[in-house]
C-alpha positions as CSV (number, residue, x, y, z in Angstrom):
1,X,0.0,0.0,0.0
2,X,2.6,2.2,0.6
3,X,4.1,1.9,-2.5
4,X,1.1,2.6,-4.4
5,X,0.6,5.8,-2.1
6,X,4.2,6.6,-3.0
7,X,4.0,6.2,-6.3
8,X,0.8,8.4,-6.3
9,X,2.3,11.5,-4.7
10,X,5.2,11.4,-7.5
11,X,2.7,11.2,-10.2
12,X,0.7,14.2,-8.5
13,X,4.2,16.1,-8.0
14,X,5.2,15.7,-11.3
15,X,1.9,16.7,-12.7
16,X,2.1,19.3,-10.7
17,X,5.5,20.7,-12.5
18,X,3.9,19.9,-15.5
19,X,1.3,21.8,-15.0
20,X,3.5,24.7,-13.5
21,X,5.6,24.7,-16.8
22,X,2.4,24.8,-19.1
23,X,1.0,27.9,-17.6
24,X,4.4,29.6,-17.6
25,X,5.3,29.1,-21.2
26,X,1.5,29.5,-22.3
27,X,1.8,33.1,-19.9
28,X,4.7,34.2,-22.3
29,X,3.2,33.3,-25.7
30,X,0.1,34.8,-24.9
31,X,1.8,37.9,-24.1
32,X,4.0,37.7,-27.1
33,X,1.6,37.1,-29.6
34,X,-0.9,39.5,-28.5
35,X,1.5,42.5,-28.2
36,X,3.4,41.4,-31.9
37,X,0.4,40.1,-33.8
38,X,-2.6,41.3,-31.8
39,X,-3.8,37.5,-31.6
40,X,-4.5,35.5,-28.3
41,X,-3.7,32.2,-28.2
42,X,-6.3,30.4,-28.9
43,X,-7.2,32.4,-32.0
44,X,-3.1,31.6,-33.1
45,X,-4.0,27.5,-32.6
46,X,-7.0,27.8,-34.2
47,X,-5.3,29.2,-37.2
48,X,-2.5,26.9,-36.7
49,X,-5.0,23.9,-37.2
50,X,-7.4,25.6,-40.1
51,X,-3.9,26.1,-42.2
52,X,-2.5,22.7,-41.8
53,X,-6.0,21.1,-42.8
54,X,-5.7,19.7,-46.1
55,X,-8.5,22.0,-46.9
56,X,-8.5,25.0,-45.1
57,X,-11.6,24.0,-43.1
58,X,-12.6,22.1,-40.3
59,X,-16.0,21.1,-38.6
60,X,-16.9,23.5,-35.5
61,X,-16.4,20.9,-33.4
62,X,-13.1,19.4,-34.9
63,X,-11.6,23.0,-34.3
64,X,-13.0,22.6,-30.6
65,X,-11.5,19.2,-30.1
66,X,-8.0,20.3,-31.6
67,X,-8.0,23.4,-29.6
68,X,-9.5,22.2,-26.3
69,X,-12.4,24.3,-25.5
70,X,-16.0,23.1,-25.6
71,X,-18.7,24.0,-28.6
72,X,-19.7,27.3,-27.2
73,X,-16.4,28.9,-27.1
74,X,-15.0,27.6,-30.1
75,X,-17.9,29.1,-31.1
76,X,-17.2,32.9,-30.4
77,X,-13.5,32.1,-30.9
78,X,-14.8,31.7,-34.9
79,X,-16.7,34.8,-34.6
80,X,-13.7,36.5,-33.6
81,X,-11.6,35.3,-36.2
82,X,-14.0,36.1,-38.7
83,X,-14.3,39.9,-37.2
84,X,-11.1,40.6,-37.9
85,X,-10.7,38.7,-41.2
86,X,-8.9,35.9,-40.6
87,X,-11.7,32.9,-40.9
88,X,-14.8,32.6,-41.7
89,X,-18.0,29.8,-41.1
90,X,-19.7,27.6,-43.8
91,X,-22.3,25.1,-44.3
92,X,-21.6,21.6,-45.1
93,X,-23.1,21.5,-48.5
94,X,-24.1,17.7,-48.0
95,X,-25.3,18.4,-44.0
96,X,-26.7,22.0,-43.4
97,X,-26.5,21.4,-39.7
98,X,-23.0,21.1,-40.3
99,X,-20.6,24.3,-39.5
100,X,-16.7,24.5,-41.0
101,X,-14.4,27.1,-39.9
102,X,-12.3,28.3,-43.2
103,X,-8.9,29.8,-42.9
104,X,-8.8,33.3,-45.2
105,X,-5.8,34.1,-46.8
106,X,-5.4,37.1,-44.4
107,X,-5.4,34.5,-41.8
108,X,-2.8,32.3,-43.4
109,X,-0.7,35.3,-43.5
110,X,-1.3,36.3,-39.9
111,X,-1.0,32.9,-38.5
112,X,2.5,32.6,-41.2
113,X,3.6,35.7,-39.3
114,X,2.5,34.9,-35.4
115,X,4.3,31.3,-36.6
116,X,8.3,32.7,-36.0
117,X,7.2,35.0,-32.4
118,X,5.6,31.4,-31.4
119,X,8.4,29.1,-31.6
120,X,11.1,31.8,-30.6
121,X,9.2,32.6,-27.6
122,X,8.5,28.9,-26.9
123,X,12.2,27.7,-27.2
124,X,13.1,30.8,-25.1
125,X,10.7,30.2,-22.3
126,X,11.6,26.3,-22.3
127,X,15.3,27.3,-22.2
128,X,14.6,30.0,-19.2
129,X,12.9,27.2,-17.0
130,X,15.4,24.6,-18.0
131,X,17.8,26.5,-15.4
132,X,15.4,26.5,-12.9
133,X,16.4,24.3,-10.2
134,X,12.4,23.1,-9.7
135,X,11.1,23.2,-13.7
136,X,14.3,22.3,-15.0
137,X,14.0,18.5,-14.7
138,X,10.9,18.5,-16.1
139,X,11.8,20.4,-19.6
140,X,14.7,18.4,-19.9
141,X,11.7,14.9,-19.8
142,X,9.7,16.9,-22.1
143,X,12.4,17.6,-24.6
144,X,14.3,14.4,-24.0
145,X,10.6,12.3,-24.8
146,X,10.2,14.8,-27.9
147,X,13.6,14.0,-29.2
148,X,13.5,10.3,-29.0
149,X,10.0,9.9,-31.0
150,X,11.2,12.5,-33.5
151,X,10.0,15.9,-34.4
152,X,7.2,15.4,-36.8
153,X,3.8,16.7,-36.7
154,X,1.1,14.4,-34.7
């Protein structure tokens, strides 16, 4: 039993640093890419995904699923993509219930611009809390896991 309750209390602790590490590095690209490209960062994954579709589109709820948030606020995420001209919604022509988000081109060239501030800043923030003495282990797992299943795209 005490094993188990052992093992339990390193799983929480390094979940824990995980989860530390996430919300440092997602504070700094948030930051970044709002005050470079006047994008948050949901709006800058969302893009992400709708340009690396094989057709610029994807269902509402695909977009949701690939960007974590439920159907609501994927939902006005769209809306404020398609404000500012980056994406716009469209029927399913075969399913009219059926809602696509649809990269623009001025959204390809936004998210083609936020692209270079987002994996500067993210190799700079991993590289600031690789020194630190409590996050440090835990970049070096995260990189070290990266690097042995290669570098392509999931």
């Amino acid at each position: 039993m005490t094993t188990s309750v052992t093992a339990r209390a390193s799983d929480t602790s390094a979940w824990d640093r995980v989860l530390m590490l996430h919300a440092r590095v997602e504070r700094e690209l948030t930051l970044a890419l709002h005050s470079r490209h006047q994008i948050g960062l949901s709006e800058y994954r969302s893009l992400e995904h709708l340009a690396h579709s094989d057709t610029s589109e994807l269902r509402m709820q695909d977009l949701a699923d690939k960007v974590g948030l439920g159907q609501s606020s994927v939902t006005r995420l769209v809306e404020r993509l398609q404000k500012a001209g980056f994406a716009y919604k469209d029927l399913c022509p075969s399913d009219k219930r059926g809602v696509y988000a649809v990269i623009t081109d001025q959204g390809r060239q936004r998210y083609e611009l936020a692209r270079a501030t987002y994996a500067e800043v993210l190799s700079s923030a991993l590289n600031v809390f690789a020194a630190d003495a409590e996050l440090g282990p835990t970049v070096q797992a995260l990189r070290t896991a990266i690097s042995s299943r290669g570098t392509g795209r999931p």
